[in-house]
Chimera marker file (.cmm) of the C-alpha trace (Angstrom):
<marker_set name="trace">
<marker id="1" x="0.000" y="0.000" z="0.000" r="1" g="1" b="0" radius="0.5"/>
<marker id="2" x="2.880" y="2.322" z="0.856" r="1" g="1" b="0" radius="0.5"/>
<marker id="3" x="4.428" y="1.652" z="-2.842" r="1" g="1" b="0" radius="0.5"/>
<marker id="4" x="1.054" y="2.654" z="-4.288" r="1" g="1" b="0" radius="0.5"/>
<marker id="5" x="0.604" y="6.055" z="-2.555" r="1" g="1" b="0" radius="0.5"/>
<marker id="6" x="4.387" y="7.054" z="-3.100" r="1" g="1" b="0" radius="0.5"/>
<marker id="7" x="4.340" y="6.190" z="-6.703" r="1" g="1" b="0" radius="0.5"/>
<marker id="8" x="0.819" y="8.047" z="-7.253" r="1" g="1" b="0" radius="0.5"/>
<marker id="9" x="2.129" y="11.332" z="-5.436" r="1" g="1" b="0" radius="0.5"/>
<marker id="10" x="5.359" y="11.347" z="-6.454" r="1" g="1" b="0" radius="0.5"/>
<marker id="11" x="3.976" y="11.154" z="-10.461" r="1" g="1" b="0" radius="0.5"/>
<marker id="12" x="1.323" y="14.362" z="-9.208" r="1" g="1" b="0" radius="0.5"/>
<marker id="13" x="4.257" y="16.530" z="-7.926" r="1" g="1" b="0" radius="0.5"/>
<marker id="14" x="6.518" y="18.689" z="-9.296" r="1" g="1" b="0" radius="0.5"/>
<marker id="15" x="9.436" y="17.657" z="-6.626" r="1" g="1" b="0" radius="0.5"/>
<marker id="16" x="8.642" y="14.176" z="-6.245" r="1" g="1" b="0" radius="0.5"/>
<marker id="17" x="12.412" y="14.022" z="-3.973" r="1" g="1" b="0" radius="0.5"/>
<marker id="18" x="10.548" y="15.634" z="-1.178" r="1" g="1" b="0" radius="0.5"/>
<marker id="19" x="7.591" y="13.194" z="-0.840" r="1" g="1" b="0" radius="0.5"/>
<marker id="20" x="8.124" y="11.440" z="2.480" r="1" g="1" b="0" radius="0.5"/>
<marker id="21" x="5.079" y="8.827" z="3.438" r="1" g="1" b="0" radius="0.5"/>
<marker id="22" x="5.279" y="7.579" z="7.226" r="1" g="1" b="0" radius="0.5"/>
<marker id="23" x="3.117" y="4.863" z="8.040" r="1" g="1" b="0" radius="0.5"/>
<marker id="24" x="2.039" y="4.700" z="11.407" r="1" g="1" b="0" radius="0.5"/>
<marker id="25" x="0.057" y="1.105" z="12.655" r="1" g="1" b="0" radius="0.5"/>
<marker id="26" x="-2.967" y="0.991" z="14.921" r="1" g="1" b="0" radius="0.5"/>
<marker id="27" x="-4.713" y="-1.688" z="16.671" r="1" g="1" b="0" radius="0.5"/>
<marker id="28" x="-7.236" y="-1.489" z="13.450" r="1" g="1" b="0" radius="0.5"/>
<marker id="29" x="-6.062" y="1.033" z="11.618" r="1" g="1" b="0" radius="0.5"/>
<marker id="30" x="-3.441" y="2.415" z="9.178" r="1" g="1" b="0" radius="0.5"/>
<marker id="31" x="-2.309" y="6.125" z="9.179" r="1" g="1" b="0" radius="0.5"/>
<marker id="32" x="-0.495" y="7.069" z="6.558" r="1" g="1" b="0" radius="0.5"/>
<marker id="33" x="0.640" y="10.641" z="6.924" r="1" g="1" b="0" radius="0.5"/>
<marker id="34" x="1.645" y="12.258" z="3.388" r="1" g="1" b="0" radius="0.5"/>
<marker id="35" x="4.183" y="14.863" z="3.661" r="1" g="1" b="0" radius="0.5"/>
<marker id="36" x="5.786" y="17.533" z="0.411" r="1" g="1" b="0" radius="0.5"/>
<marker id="37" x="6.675" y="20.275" z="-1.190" r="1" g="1" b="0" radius="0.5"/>
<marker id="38" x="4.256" y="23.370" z="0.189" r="1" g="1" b="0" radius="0.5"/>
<marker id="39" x="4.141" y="24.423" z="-3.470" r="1" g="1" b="0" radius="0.5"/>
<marker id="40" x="2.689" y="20.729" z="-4.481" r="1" g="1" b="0" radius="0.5"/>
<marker id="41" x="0.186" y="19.888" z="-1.680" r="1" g="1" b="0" radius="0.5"/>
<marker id="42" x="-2.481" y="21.668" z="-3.737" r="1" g="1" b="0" radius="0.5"/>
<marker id="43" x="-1.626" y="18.974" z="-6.898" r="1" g="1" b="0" radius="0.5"/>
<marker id="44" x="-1.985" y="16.282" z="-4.207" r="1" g="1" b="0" radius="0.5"/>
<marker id="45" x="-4.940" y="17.469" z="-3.210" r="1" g="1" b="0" radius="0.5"/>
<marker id="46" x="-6.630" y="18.777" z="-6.228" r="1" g="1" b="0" radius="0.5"/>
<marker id="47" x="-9.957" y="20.715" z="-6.955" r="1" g="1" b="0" radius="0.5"/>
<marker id="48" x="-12.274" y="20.139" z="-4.323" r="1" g="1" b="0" radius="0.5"/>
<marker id="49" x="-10.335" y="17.489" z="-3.178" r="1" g="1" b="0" radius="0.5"/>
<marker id="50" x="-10.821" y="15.017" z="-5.903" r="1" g="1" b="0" radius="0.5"/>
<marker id="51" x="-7.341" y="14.118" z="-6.095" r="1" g="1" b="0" radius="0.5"/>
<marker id="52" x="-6.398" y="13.425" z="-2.949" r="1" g="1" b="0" radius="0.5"/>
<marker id="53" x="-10.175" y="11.455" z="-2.420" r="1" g="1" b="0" radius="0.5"/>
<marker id="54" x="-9.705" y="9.400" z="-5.713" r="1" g="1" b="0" radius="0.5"/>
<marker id="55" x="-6.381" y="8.094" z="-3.742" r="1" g="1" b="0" radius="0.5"/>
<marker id="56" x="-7.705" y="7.669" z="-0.507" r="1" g="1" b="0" radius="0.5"/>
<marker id="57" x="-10.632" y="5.279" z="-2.236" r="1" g="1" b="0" radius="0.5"/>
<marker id="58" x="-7.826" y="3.388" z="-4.101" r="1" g="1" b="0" radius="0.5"/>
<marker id="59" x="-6.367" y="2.729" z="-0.640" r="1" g="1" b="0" radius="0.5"/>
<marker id="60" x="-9.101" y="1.545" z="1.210" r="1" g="1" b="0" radius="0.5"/>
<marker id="61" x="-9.645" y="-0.401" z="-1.686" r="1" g="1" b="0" radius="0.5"/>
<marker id="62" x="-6.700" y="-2.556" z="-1.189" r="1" g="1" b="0" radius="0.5"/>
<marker id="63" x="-6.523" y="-2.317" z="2.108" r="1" g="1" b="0" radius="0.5"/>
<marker id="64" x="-10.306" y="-3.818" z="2.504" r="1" g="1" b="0" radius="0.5"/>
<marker id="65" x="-8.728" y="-6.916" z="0.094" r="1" g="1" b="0" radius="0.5"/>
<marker id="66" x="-6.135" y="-7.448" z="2.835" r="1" g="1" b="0" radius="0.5"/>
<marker id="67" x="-8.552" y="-7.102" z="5.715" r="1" g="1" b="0" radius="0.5"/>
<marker id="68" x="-7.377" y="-3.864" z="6.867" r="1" g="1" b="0" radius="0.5"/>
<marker id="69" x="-8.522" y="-0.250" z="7.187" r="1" g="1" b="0" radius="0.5"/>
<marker id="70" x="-6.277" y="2.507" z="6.346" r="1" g="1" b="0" radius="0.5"/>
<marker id="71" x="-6.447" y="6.311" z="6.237" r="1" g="1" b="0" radius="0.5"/>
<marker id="72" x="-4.425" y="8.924" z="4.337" r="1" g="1" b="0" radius="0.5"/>
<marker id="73" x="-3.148" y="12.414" z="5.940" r="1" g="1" b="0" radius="0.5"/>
<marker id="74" x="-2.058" y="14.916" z="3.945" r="1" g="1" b="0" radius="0.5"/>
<marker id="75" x="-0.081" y="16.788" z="6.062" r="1" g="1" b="0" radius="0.5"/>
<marker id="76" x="2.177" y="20.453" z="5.943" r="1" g="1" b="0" radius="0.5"/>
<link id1="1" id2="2" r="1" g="1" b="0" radius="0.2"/>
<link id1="2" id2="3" r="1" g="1" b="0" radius="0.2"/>
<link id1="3" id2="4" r="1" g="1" b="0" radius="0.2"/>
<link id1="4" id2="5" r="1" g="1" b="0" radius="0.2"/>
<link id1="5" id2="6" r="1" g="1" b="0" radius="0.2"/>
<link id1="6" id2="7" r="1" g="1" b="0" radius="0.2"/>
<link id1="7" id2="8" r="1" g="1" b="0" radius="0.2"/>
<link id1="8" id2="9" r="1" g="1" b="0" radius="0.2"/>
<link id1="9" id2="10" r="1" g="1" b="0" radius="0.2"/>
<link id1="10" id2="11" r="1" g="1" b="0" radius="0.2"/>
<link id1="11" id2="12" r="1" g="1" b="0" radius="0.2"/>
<link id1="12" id2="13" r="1" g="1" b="0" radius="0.2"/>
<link id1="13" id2="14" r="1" g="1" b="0" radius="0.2"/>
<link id1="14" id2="15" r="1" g="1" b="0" radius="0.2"/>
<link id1="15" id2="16" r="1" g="1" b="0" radius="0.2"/>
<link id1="16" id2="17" r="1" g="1" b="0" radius="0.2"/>
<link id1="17" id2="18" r="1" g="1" b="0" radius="0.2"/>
<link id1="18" id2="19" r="1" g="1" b="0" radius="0.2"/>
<link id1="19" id2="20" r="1" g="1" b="0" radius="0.2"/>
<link id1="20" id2="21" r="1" g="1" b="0" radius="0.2"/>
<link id1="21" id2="22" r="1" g="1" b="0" radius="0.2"/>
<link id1="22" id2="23" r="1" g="1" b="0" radius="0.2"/>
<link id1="23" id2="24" r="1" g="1" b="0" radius="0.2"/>
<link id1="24" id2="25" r="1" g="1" b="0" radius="0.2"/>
<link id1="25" id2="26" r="1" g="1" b="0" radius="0.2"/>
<link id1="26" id2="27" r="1" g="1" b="0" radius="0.2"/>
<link id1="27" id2="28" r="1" g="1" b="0" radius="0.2"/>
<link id1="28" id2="29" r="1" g="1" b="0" radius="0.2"/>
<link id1="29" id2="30" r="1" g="1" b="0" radius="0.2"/>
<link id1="30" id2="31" r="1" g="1" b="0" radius="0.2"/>
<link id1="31" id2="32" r="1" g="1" b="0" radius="0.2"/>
<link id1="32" id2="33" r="1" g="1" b="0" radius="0.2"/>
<link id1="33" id2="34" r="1" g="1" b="0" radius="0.2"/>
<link id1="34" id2="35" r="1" g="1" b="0" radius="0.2"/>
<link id1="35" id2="36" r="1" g="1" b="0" radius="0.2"/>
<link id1="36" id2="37" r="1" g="1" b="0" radius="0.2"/>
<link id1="37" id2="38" r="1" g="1" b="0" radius="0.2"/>
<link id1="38" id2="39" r="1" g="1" b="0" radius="0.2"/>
<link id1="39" id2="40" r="1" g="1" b="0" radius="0.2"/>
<link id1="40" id2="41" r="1" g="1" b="0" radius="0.2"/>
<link id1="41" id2="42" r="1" g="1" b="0" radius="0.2"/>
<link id1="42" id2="43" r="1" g="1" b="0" radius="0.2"/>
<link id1="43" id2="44" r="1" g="1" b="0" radius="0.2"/>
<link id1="44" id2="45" r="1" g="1" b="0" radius="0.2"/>
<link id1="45" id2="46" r="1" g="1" b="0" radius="0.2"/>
<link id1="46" id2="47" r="1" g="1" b="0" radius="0.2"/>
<link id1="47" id2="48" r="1" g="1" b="0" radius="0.2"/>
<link id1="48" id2="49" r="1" g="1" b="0" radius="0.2"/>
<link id1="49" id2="50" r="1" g="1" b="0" radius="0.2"/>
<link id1="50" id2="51" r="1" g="1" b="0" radius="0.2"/>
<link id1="51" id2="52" r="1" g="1" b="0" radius="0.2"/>
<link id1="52" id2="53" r="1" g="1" b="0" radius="0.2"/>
<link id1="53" id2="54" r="1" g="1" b="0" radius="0.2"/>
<link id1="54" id2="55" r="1" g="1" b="0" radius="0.2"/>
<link id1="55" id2="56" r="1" g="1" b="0" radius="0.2"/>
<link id1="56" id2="57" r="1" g="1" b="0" radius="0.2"/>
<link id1="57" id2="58" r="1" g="1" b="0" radius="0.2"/>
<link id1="58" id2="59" r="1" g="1" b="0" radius="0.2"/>
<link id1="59" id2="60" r="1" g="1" b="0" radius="0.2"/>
<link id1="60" id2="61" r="1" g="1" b="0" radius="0.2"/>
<link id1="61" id2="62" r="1" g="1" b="0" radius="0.2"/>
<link id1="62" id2="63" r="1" g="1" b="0" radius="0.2"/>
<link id1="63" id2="64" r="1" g="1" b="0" radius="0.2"/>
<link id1="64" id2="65" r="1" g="1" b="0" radius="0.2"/>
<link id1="65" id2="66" r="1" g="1" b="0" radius="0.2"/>
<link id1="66" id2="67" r="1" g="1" b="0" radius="0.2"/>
<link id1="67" id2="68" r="1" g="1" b="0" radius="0.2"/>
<link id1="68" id2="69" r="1" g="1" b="0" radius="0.2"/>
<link id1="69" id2="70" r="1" g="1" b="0" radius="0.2"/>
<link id1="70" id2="71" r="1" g="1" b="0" radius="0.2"/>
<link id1="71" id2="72" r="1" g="1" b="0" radius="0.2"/>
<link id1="72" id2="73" r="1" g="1" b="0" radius="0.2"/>
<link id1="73" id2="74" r="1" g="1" b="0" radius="0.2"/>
<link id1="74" id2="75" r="1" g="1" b="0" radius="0.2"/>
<link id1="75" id2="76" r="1" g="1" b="0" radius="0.2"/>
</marker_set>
């Protein structure tokens, strides 16, 4: 799951060297925080937040096939 969202973002971005994805585990749960460029959050997120929805659907997607829940952050 974490090769999916780094490949996605980094392919958005215009500095895909400063895309850093931390996972962090819960007892249920998946965080995954999304960090970059302050000039590129906006192409992660997208209008309305399409973008950055489309991706988080994708990764609940394959997180649900492995029995898991996970959540994506997009963070400063």
């Amino acid at each position: 799951m974490k090769e999916l969202i780094e490949f996605i973002a980094k392919s958005l971005v215009d500095n895909p060297e400063e895309i850093k994805l931390t996972e962090i585990d819960g007892e249920r749960t998946i965080v995954f925080e999304l960090r970059c460029n302050k000039e590129d959050i906006g192409k992660v997120i997208g209008k309305n937040g399409k973008t950055v929805g489309a991706i988080r659907t994708l990764l609940s997607t394959v997180a649900a096939k492995n029995g898991q829940r996970a959540m994506l952050e997009v963070v400063d």
